[in-house]
C-alpha positions as CSV (number, residue, x, y, z in Angstrom):
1,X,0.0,0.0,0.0
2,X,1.0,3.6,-0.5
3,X,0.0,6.3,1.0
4,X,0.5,10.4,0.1
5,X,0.5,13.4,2.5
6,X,0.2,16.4,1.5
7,X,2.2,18.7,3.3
8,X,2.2,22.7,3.1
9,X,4.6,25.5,5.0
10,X,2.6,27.9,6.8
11,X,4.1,30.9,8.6
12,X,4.7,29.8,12.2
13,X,3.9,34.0,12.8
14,X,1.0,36.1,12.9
15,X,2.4,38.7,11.5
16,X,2.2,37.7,7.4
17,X,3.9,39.8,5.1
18,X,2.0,40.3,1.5
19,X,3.5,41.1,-1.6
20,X,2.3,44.3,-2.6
21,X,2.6,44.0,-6.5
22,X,1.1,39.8,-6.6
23,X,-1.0,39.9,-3.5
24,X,0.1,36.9,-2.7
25,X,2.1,35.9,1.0
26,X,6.1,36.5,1.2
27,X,6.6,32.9,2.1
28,X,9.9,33.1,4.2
29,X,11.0,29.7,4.9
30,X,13.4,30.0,7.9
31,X,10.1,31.0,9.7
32,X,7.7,27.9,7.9
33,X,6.1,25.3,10.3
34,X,4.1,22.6,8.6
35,X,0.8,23.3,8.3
36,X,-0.5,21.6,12.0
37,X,-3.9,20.1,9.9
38,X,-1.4,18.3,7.8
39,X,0.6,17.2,10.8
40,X,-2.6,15.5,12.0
41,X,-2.6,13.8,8.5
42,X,1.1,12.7,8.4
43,X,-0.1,10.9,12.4
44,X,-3.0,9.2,10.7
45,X,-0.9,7.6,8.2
46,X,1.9,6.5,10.3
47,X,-0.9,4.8,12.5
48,X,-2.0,3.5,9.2
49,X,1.4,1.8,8.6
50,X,2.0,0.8,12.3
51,X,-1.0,-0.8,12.5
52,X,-0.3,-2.5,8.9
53,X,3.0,-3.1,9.5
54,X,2.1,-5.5,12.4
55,X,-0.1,-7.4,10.1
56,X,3.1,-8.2,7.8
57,X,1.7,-6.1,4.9
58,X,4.6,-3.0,3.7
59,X,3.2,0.4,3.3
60,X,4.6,3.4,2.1
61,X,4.3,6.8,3.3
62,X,5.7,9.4,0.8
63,X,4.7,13.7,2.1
64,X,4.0,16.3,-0.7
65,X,4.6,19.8,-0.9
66,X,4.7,22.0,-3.2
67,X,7.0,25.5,-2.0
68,X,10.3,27.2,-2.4
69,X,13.1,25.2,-1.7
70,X,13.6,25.3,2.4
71,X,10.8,23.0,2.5
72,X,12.8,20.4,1.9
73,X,14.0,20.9,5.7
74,X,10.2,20.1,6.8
75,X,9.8,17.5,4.4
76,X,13.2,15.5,6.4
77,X,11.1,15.9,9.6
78,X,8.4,14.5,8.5
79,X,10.6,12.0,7.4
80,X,12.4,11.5,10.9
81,X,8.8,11.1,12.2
82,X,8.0,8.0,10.3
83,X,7.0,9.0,6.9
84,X,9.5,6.5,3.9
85,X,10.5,9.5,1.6
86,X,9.2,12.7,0.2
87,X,8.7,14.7,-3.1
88,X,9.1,18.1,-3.5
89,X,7.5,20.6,-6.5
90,X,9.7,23.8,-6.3
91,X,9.9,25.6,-9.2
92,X,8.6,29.6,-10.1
93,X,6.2,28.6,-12.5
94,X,4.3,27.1,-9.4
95,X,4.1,30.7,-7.2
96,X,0.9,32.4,-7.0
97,X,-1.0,29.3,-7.4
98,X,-4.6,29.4,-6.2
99,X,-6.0,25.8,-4.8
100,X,-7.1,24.6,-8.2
101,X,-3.6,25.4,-9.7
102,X,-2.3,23.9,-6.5
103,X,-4.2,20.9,-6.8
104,X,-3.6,20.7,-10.1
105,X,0.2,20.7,-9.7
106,X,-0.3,18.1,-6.8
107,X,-1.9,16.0,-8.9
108,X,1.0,16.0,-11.5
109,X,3.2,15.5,-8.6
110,X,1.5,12.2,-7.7
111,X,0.7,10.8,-11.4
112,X,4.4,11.1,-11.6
113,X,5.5,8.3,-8.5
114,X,5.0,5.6,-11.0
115,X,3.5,3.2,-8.5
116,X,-0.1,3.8,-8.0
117,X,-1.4,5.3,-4.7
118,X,-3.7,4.2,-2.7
119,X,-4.8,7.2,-0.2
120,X,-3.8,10.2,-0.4
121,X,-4.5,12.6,3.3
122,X,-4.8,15.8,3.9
123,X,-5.1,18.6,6.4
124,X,-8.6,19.8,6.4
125,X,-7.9,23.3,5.3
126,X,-4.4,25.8,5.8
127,X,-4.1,28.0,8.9
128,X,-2.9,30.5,6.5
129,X,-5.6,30.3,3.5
130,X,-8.5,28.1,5.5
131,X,-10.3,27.2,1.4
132,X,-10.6,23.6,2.9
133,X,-10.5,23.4,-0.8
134,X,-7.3,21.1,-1.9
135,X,-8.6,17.6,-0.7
136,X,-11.8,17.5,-2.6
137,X,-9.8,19.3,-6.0
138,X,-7.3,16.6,-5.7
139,X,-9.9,14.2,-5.2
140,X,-11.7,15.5,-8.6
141,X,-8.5,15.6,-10.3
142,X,-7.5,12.4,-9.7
143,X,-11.1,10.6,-10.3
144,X,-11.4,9.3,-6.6
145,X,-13.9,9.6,-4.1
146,X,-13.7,12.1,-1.1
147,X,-14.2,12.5,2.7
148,X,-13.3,15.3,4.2
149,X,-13.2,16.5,7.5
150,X,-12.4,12.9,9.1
151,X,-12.3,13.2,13.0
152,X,-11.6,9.7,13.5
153,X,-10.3,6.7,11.2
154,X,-12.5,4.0,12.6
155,X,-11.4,0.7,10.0
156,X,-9.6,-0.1,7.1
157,X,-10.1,-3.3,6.1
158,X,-8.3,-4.5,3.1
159,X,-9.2,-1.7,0.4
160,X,-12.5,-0.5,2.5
161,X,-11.8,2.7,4.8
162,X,-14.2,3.2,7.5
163,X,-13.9,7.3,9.0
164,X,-16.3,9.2,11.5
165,X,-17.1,12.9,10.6
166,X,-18.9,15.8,11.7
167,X,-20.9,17.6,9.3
168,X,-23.8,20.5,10.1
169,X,-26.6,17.4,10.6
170,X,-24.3,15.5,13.0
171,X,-21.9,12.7,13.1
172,X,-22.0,10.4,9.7
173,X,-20.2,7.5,9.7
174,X,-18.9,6.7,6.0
175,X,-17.0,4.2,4.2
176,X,-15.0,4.1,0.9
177,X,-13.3,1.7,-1.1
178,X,-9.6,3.0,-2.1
179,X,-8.0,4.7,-4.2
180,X,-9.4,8.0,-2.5
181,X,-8.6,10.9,-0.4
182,X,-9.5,12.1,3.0
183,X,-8.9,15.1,4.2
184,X,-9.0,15.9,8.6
185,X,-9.9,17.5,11.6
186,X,-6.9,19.4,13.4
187,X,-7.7,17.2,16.4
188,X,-7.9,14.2,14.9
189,X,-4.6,13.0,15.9
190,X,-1.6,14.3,17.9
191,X,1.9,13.7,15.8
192,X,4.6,11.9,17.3
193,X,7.6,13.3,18.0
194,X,10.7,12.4,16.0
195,X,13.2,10.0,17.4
196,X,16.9,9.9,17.6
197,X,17.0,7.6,14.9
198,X,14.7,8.7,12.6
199,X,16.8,12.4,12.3
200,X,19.5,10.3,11.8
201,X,17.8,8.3,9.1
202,X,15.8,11.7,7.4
203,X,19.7,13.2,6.5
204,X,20.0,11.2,4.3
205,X,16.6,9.8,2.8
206,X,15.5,10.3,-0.4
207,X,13.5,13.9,-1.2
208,X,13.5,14.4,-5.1
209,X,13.1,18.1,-6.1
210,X,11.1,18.4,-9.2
211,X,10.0,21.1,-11.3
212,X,7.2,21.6,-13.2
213,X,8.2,20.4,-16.3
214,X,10.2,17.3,-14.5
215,X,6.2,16.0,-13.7
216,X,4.9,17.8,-17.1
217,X,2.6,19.7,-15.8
218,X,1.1,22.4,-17.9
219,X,2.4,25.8,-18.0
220,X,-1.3,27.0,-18.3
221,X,-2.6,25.2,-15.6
222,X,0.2,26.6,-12.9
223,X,1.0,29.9,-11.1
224,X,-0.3,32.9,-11.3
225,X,-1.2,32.2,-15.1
226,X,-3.6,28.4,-14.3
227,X,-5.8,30.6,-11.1
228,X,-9.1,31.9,-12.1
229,X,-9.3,33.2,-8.7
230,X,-6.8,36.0,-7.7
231,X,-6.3,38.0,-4.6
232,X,-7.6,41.8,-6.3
233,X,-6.3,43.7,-2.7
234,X,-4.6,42.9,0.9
235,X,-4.5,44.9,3.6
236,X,-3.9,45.2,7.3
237,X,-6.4,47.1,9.3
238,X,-5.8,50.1,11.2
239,X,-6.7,50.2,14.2
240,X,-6.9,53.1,16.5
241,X,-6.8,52.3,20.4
242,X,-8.2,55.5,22.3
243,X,-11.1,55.9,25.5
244,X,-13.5,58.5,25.1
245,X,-15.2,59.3,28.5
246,X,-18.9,59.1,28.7
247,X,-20.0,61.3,31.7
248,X,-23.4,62.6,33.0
249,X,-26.4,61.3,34.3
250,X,-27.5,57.4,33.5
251,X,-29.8,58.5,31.4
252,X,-27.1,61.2,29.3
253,X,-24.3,57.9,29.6
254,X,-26.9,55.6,28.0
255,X,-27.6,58.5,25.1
256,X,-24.2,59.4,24.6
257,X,-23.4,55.9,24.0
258,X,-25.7,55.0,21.5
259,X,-24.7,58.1,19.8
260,X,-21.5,56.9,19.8
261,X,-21.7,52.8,18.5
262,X,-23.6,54.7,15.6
263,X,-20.9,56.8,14.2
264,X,-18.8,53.4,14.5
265,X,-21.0,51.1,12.6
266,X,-21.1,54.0,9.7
């Protein structure tokens, strides 16, 4: 069995910097944490392979990202936590993307493993987009079926996945036969921590660096140039922090207050 994660750097900061000319976020990679809905993914499918591996069945666990080339660095970690290797799409045709050029360069990315997949997990959504758009893109792209949102993984029983979800109704219990994708919940699953071993081992497993024509991907379909949905303006908002004092009677506070939340809702 194989198994893909899709992994994406997120700022580990608050304070995101924009590019004023693209409108699209400086992505700055000495300050790039995974994304913590994908680190619940990459948890799910090392239980997956824990759980297979005492069995006797050999699965593979390979993380995805598409990003500038430090992500490499947290591609090796999730390699020292358990995951078998990693693939990474760096290349400047791929910047600007919006999720359906992402997902559409993801996809290229995994058509181009050779070996077929079997699942393929992701984070919900990105802390630093929140679409929740990627799983069910990549799910379309690639002709599978989708559940997203997965809280808990409750089977998987030869080529038959069993998963719990919430959804606005209530909890729906829902089964899928593989190949398909799933995307979860943040609190689905807590990721391990690396061992001493496994940084040992991640120095020196495999992490192939491909580009977009390395997975021929089309140059329509990528960047800036394959997004029919661009960011028109970004903005932080000002804020002004100053009391004004509200004397009088009761009666003259009450008034003077509603006079007040008026001229702020103009």
């Amino acid at each position: 069995m194989r198994i893909v994660v899709c992994v994406k750097a997120v700022p580990s900061t608050t304070e995101v910097k924009m590019d004023p000319v693209t409108n699209t976020i400086v992505r700055d990679g000495r300050q790039a944490v995974v994304n913590p809905f994908d680190a619940t993914a990459l948890e799910l499918a090392l239980r997956i392979k824990d759980e297979r591996a005492a069995a006797g069945e050999h699965v593979d666990v390979t993380v995805l990202s598409m990003g500038i080339p430090d992500t490499e660095r947290l591609l090796r970690d999730c390699i020292a936590r358990g995951a078998d290797d990693g693939l990474l799409l760096s290349d400047r045709a791929f910047a600007g993307a919006d999720t359906l050029a992402t997902a559409y360069a993801l996809t290229c990315g995994i058509e181009s493993m050779g070996a077929p997949v079997d699942l393929v997990i992701c984070g919900k959504m990105a802390v630093d987009g929140d679409t929740a758009q990627i799983g069910p893109e990549l799910a379309g792209a690639l002709d599978v079926p989708c559940i997203a949102g997965v809280e808990r993984l409750v089977e998987l029983c030869g080529k038959v996945l069993s998963a719990e979800r919430a959804t606005d109704a209530g909890r729906e219990f829902v089964e899928v036969e593989l190949p398909a994708v799933i995307t979860v919940a943040k609190d689905a699953a807590q990721l391990r921590m690396p061992s001493i071993a496994g940084v040992l081992a991640a120095e020196d497993a495999p992490v192939a660096v491909r580009t977009a024509a390395d997975v021929k991907a089309d140059p329509t379909r990528t960047g800036l140039a394959g997004s029919p949905t661009q960011v028109v303006r970004s903005f932080v908002p000002e804020r002004a922090h100053e009391a004004v004092p509200v004397e009088g009677t009761a009666a003259e506070q009450a008034a003077a207050l509603a006079t007040l939340i008026e001229e702020a809702c103009r």
